[in-house]
C-alpha positions, 0 to 999 in steps of 0.5 A, a space after each residue: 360485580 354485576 350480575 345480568 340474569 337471562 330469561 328462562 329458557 322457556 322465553 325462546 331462541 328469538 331473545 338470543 338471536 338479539 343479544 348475538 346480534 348486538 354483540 356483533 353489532 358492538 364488536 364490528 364498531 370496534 373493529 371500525 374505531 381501531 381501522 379509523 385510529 390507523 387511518 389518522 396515524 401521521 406519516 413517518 418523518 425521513 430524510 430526503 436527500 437529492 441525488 449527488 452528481 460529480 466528477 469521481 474516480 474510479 479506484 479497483 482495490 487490491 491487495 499487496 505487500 511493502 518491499 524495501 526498493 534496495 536491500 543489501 546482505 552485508 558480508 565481509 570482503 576479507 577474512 578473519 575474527 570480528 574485533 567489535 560490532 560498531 551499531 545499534 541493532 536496529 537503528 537507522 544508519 546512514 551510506 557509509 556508517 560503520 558496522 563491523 570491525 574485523 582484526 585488522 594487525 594481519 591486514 596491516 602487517 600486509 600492508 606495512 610489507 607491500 610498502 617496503 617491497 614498494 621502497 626496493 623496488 624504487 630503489 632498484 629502479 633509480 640504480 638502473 636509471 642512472 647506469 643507463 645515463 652512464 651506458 648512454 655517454 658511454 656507447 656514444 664513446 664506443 667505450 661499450 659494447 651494444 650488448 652491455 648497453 642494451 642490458 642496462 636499459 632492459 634493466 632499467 623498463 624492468 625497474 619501472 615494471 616492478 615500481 608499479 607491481 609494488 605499487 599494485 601491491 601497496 594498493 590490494 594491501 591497503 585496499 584489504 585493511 580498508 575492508 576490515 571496517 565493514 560500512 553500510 553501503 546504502 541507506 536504510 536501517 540495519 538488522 540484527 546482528 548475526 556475527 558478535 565479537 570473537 567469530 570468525 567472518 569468511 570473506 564473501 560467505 558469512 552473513 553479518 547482517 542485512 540493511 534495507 532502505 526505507 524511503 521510498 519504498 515498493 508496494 508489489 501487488 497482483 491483478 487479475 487478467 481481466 483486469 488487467 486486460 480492461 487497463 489495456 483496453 482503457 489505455 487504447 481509448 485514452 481513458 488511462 494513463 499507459 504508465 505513472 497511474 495513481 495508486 493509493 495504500 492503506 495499512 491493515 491498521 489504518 482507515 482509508 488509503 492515507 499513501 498516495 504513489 504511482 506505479 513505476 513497473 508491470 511485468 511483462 508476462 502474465 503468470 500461468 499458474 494464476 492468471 495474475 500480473 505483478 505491478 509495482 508502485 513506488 511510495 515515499 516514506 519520509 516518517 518509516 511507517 511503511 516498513 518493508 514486508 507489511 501487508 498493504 490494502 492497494 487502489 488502483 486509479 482504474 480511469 480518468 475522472 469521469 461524472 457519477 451519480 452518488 447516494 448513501 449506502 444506508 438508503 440502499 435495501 435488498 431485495 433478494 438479488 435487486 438492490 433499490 432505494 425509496 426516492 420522493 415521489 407525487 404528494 410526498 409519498 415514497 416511490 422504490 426504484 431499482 439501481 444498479 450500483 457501482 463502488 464507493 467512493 469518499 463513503 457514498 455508493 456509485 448508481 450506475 444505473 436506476 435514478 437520475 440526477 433530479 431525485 430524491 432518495 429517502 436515506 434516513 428513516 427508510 425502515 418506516 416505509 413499509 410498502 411503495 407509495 406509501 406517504 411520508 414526512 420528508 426533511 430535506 437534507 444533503 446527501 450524505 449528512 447524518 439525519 437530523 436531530 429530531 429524527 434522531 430523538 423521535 428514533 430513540 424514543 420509539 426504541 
């Protein structure tokens, strides 16, 4: 190591003073060297993309629930002991199918009885008949009195009469034997079953099981008053559809909103408590993925297609409260802008307010620019596209 041996201090201060200078002197050239070295940096490299403009339309997001358009709680119309469950618990059934069978011997016994009630009755009535044939030849021979003729044609109405009231009867018993087979009466698919074999089933009481219809089905949702004021205003104007407006629905386990429908019902009151207007829409469901009772994300078509001016969300920065994006300015250098946005739409953001149609916004490599104006290298790309694959590389590299 070298060793630098300084004059005795008896040679004086003016020595020193140089060596302070010139070290000055070198340190200063430093500073100078490094300032020029981030002078000669190049600019970043960003992608550019051209501001998107297109006929959009404007959805308002809700939230909701599946509910099946028809759904029946089967209970039995006759009374007696459940014989056999005649269904899979579960399984789709179609309009009729059989589900339960109750004992149906009483049933039939009724039944076998009203039919010989029925075959008396007839009987009765073909012997009234023909007395009355014979009390009509009779009386026109003054061989009877008018009495004795007007009894047996009362007897012969009264023989007719209960002809029908067996009648009646036969059709109430076999009308009863019928209910024993306790059939879907829609289409859908069917519930567990809360009745097994061996248990009493009350007529109109006990509960055997429930079926609801699958296709199509309701999405029930709520909107709030000022919404719902602002669909009334649009509907004054012709901007929206009074009715059958577009809905779109997503599941909680699905990207986007893959099930398009309209709405078919609003109710007509508002909800005091909440402040909130129920509105139906109807889906079809021909695969059974929307089962009744799940939660539903809803999009409601808000008004007819109208022009917007798009940009993607990853060239939108923050600025406390103000949202602004850095577009292509003079000499390549990067020029910020405040926007006022909208909603999403098809993964880009609306800008309501702040660009026009002719710029160019910096989407990707936008965390290099670290102040307005300051020069860039732009790549040109659409708006909406990933950044190019040297941006890429060059981005992994410096991390």
């Amino acid at each position: 190591m070298t060793h630098i041996a300084f004059p005795p201090r008896s040679i004086g201060h003016p020595l020193l003073a140089l060596a302070a200078g010139v070290s000055i002197a070198l340190a200063i050239a430093g500073c100078g060297s490094q300032a020029a070295t981030n002078e000669a940096m190049p600019p970043p490299q960003v992608s550019v993309a051209p501001v998107l403009s297109k006929q959009v339309r404007q959805w308002d997001d809700f939230t909701g629930r599946v509910a099946a358009v028809e759904t029946v709680e089967l209970r039995p119309r006759v009374s007696g002991y459940v014989e056999r469950v005649a269904y899979t618990e579960g399984q789709l059934v179609g309009k009729g199918d059989l589900l339960f069978v109750i004992d149906q011997r009483r049933y039939q016994a009724e039944l076998d009885r009203a039919l010989a009630e029925l075959e008396r009755a007839r009987s009765e009535a073909r012997l009234a008949e023909t007395q009355h044939a014979r009390a009509q030849a009779l009386i026109e021979a003054k061989a009877i009195s008018r009495e004795e003729f007007e009894t047996r044609r009362a007897a012969t109405a009264q023989g007719h009469a209960m002809v029908r009231a067996a009648e009646a009867a036969v059709a109430s018993a076999r009308l009863d034997l019928q209910f024993t087979q306790v059939r879907s009466p829609i289409s859908g698919r069917a519930g567990r079953a809360l009745v097994t074999a061996g248990n009493l089933a009350q007529a109109d009481a006990t509960l055997l099981t429930t079926v609801v219809s699958l296709d199509p089905v309701h999405v029930y949702f709520e909107t709030d008053e000022q919404t719902y004021l602002r669909y009334n205003a649009l509907a004054r104007g012709g901007e929206r559809a009074r009715s059958e407006n577009a809905v779109r629905v997503g599941l909680a386990n699905e990207d986007g909103h893959p099930h398009a429908g309209t709405i078919d019902f609003i109710d007509n009151q508002a909800d005091a408590g909440t402040g909130t207007v129920r509105a139906r829409a109807v889906l079809p469901n021909p695969d059974g993925v929307l089962t009744p009772g799940l939660f539903a994300r809803v999009q409601l078509e808000g008004r007819h297609a109208a022009e917007a001016l798009l940009v993607d969300d990853k060239a939108v920065l923050t600025d406390q409260d103000r949202k602004y994006v850095y577009v292509l300015g003079p000499d390549d250098t990067a020029v910020r802008k405040d926007v006022d946005l909208g909603r999403s739409v098809e993964g880009l953001r609306v800008v309501r307010a702040g660009l026009n149609e002719h710029d160019r916004v910096v989407v990707h490599g936008v965390q290099k620019v670290f102040f307005p104006g300051m020069p860039v290298a732009p790549t040109t790309i659409a708006m909406g596209d990933p950044a190019p694959a040297l941006q890429v590389a060059s981005a992994a590299g410096v991390q």
